[in-house]
Backbone bond lengths (Angstrom), bond angles and torsions (degrees), N, CA, C in turn:
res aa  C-N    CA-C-N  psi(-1)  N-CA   C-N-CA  omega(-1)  CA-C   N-CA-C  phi
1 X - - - 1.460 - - 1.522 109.63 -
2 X 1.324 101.08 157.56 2.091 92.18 -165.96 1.704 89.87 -82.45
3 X 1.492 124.81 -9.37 1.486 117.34 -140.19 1.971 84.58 -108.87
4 X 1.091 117.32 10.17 1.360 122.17 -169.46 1.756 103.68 -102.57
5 X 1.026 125.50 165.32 1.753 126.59 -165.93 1.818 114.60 162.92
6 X 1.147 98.22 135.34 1.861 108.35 -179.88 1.650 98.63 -132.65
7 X 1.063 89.49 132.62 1.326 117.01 -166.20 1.945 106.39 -114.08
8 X 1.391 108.66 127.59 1.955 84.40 169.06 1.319 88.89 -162.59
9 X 1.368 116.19 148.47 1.469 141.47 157.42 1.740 122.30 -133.87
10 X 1.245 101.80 -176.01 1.909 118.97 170.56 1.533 83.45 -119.40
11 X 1.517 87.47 153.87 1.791 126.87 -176.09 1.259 111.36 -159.15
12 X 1.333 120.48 132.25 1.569 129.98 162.69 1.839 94.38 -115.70
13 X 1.272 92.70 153.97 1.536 104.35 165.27 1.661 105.97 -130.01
14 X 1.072 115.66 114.88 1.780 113.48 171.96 1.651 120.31 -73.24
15 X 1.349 108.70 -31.42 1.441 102.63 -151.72 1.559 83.86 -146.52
16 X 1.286 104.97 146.14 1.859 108.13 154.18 1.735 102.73 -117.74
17 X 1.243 106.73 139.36 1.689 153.38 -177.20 1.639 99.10 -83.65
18 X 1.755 100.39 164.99 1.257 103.66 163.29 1.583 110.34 -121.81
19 X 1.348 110.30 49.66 0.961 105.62 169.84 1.947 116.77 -161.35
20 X 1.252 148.58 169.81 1.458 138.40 178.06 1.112 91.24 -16.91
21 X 1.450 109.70 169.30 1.926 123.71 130.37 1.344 99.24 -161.59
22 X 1.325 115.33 125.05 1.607 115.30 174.82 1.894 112.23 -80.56
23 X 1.099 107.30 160.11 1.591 114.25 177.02 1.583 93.50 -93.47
24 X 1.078 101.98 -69.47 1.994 110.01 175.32 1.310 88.49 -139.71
25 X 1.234 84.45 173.33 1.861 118.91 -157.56 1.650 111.41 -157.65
26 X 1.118 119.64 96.32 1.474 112.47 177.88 2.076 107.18 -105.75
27 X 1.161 114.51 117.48 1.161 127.19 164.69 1.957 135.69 -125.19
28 X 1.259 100.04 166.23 1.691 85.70 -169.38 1.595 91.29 -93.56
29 X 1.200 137.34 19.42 1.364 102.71 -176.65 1.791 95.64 -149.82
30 X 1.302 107.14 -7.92 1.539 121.98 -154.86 1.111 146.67 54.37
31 X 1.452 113.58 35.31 1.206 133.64 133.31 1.204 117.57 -50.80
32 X 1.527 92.93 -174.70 1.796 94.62 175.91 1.961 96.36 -146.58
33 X 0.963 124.65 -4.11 1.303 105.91 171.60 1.651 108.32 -157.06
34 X 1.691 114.59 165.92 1.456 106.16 133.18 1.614 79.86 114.15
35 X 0.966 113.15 19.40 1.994 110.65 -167.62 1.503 111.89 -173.98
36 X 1.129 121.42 134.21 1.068 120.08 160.20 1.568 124.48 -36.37
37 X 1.663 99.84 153.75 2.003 88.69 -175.04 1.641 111.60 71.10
38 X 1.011 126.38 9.99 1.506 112.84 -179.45 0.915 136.36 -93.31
39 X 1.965 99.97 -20.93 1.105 129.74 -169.59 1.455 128.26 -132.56
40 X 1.020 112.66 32.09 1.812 139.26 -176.01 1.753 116.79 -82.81
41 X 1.332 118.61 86.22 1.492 109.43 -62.20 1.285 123.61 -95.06
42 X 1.510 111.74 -167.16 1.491 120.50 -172.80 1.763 91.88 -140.94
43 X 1.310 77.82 156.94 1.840 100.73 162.99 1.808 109.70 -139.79
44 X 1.097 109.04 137.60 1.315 122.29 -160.76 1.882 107.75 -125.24
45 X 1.203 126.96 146.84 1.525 115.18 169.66 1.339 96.96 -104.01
46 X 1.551 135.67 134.45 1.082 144.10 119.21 1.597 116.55 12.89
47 X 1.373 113.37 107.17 2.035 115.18 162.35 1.876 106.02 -38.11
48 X 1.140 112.81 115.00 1.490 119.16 155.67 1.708 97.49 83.98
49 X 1.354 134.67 -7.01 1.123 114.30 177.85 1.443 107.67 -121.15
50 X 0.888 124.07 179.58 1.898 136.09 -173.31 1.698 99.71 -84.82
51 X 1.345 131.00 -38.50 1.415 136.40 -159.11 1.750 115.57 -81.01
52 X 1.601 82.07 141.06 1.518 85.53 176.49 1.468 144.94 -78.76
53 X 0.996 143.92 160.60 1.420 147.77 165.32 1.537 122.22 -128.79
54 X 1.361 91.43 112.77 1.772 102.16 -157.22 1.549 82.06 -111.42
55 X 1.695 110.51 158.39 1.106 139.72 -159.92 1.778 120.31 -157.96
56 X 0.935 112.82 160.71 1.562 134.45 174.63 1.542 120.79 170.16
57 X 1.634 103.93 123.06 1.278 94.53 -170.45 1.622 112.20 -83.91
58 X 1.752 117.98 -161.37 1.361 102.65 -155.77 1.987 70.47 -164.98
59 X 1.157 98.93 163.36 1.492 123.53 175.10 1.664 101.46 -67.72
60 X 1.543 119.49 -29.57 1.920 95.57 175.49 1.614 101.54 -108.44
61 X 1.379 110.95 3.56 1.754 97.94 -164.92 1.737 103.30 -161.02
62 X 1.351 108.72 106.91 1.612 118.94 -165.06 1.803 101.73 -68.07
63 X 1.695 106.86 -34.40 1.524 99.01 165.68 1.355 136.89 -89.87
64 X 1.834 109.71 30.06 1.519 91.39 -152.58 2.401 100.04 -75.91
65 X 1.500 77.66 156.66 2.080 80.86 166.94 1.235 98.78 146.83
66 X 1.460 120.31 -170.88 1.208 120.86 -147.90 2.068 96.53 -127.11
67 X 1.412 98.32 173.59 1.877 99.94 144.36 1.268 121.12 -165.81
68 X 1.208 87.21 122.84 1.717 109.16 177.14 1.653 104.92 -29.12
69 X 1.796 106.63 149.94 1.648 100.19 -167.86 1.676 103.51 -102.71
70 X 1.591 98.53 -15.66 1.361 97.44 169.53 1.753 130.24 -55.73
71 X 0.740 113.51 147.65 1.985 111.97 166.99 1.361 95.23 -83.69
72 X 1.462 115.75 156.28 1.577 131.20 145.80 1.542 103.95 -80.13
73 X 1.399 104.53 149.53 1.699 119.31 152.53 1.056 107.82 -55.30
74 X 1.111 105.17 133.72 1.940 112.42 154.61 1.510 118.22 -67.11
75 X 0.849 126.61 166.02 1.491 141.84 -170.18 1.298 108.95 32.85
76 X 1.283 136.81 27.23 1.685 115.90 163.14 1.311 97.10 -136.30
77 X 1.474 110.35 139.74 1.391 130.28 155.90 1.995 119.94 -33.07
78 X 1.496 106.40 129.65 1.481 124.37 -147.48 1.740 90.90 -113.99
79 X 1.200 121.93 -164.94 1.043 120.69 -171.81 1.697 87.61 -159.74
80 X 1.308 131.64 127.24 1.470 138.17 177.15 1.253 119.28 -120.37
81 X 1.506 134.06 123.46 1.358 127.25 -178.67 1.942 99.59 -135.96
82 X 1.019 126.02 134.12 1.302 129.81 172.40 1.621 107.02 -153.33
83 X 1.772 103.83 107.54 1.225 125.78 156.60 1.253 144.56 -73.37
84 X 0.855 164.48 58.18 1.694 154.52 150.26 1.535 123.41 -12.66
85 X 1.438 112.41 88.73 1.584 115.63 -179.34 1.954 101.76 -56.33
86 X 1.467 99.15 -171.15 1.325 115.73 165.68 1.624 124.60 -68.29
87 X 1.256 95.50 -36.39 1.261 110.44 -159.69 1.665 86.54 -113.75
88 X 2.100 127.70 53.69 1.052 121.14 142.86 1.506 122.26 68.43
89 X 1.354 109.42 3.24 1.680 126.04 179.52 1.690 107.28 -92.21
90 X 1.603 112.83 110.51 1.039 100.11 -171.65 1.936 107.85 -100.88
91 X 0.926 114.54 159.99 1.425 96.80 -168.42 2.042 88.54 -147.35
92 X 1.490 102.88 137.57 1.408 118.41 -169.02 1.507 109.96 -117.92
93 X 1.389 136.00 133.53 1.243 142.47 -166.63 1.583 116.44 -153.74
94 X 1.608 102.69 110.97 1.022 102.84 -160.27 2.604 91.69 -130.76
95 X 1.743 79.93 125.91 1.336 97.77 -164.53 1.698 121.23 57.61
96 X 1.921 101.79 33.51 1.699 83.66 178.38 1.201 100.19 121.50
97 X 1.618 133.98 -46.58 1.685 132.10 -109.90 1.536 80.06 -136.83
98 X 1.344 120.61 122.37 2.086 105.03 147.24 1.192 99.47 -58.97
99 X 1.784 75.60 134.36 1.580 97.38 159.82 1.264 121.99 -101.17
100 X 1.437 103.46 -39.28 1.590 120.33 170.25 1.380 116.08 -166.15
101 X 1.569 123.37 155.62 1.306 145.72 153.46 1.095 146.24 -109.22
102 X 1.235 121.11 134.95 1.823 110.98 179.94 1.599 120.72 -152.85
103 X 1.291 106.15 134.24 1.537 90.49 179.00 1.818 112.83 -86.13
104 X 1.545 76.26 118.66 1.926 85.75 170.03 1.821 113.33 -47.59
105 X 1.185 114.76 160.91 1.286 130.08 171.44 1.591 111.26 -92.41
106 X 1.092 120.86 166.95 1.819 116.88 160.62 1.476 97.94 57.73
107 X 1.663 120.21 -156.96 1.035 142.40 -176.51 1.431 116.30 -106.67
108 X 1.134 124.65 154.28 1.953 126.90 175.04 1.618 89.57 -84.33
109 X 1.662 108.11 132.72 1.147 131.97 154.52 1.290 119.59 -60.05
110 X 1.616 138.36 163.19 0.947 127.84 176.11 1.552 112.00 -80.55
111 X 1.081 123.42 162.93 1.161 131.95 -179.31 1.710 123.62 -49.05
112 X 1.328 126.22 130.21 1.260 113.55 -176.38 1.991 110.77 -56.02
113 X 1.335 110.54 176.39 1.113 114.39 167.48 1.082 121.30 -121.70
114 X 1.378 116.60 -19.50 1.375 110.20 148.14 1.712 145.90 -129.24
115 X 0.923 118.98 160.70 1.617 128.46 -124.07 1.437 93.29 -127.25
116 X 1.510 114.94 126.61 1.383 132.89 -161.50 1.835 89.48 -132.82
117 X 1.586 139.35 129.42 1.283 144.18 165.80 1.714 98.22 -124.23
């Protein structure tokens, strides 16, 4: 399906903030929120906590996705995998392990074009 995609990287996080911080960020315009396309996708850590918030937008909902309930460790390198079946099932994997799943709504947008780390 064209609307299907796997995505994977390494991540360390050193420090938690009191505020967003994206890991990557793919958008069509480079923004980061509030619109469709903004979020195709991104993963974000949570203000003040270690945990993630993974994302991809969709034709009815620019935030749809899930987040794993686990925290990452601080200071060591993570392991990230996030799939999108055919059938709109996004599925998140962090060091190996689901973290979480969800079926998106609408359709997967095309991919941002530009790229925020």
């Amino acid at each position: 399906s064209p609307g299907a995609f796997e995505f994977s990287m390494s991540f360390k996080v050193d420090r938690v903030v009191n505020h967003w911080q994206n890991l990557i960020h793919f958008s069509i315009d480079g923004h980061d929120s509030g619109a469709l396309g903004r979020r195709n996708p991104a993963i974000w850590i949570y203000p003040n906590l270690n945990r993630l918030h993974v994302r991809t937008g969709t034709s009815v909902d620019h935030n749809n996705g899930c987040d794993p309930a686990e925290r990452v460790a601080l200071g060591v390198w993570h392991t990230f995998k996030m799939t999108v079946s055919p059938n709109a099932v996004m599925e998140v994997y962090v060091d190996g392990k689901l973290g979480c799943r969800s079926t998106l709504g609408g359709t997967l947008l095309p991919a941002g074009k530009s790229l925020t780390v």
